[in-house]
C-alpha positions as CSV (number, residue, x, y, z in Angstrom):
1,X,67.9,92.0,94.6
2,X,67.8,95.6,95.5
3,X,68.6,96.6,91.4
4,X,65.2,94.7,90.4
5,X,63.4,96.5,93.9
6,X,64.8,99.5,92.4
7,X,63.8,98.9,88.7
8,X,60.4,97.7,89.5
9,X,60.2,100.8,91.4
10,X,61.0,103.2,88.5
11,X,58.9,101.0,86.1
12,X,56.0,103.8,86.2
13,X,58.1,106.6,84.9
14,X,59.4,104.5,81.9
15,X,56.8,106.1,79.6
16,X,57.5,109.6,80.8
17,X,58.9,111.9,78.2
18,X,62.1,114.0,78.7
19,X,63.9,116.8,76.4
20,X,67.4,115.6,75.9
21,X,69.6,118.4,74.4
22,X,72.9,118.1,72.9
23,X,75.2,121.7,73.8
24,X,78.1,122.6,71.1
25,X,78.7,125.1,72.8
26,X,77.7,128.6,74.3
27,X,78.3,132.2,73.2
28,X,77.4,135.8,74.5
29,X,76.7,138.6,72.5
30,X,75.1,141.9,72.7
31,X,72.2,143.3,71.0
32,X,73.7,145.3,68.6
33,X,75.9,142.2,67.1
34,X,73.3,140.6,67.2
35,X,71.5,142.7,64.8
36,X,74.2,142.6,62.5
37,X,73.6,138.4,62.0
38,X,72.7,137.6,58.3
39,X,72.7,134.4,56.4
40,X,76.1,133.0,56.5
41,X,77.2,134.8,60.0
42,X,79.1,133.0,61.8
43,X,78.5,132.8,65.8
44,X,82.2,132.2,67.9
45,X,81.2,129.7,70.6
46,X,83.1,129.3,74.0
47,X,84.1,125.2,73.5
48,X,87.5,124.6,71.5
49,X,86.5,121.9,68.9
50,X,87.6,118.6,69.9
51,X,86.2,118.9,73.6
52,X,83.4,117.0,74.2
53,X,79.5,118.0,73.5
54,X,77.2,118.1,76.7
55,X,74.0,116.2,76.9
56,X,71.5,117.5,78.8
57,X,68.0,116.0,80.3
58,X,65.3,119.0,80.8
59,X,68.8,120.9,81.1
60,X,70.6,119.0,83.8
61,X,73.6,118.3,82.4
62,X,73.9,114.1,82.5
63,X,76.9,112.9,80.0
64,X,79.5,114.1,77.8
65,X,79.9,112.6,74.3
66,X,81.2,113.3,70.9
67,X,79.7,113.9,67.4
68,X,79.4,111.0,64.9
69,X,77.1,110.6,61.9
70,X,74.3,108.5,61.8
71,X,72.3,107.9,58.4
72,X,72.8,110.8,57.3
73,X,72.1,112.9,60.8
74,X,74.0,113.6,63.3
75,X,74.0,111.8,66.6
76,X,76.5,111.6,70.1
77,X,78.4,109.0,70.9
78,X,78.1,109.0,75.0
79,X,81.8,108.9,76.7
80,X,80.9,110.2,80.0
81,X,78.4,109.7,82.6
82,X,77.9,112.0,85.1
83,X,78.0,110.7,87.9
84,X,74.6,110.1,90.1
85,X,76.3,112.3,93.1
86,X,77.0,115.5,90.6
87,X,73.5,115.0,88.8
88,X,71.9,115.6,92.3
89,X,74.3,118.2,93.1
90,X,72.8,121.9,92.0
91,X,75.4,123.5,93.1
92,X,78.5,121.8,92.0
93,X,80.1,118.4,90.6
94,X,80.2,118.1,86.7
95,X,77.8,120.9,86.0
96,X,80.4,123.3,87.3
97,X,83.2,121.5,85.0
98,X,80.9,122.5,82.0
């Protein structure tokens, strides 16, 4: 009883749209390298391939997932949830694992 309370309760926001982002990675680099990028450079990122990609919600991180091929783009394939406890968390939880 209390899931439909709760979905009937969030029923409002189901038109609201939200930027979901999909992180390979991260990199740091100063100005002076970054001057040097051409077509064809190649930018080092921090994740080792194989770990899984973050997907973020107006950059809150919410799930972890890996890269499959959809029609000829690319899509995630969702593998993790964060948990509801970690999303709330600012300071901590899964968002400190990533």
């Amino acid at each position: 009883m209390a899931e439909t309370a709760q979905s009937r309760s969030l029923e409002f926001l189901s038109d609201v749209s939200m930027r979901v982002t999909v992180e390979f990675g991260r990199s740091k680099t100063d100005v002076r390298e970054l001057l040097k990028f051409a077509k064809g450079s190649v930018i080092e990122l921090e994740k080792m391939s194989g770990e899984p990609l973050d997907v973020r919600l107006n950059g809150k991180l919410i799930a972890r997932g890996e890269a499959v091929i959809v029609n000829d783009r690319f899509g995630v394939r969702v593998t993790e949830i964060v948990s509801p406890e970690d999303f709330a968390n600012p300071l901590g939880g899964a968002e400190a694992k990533g």
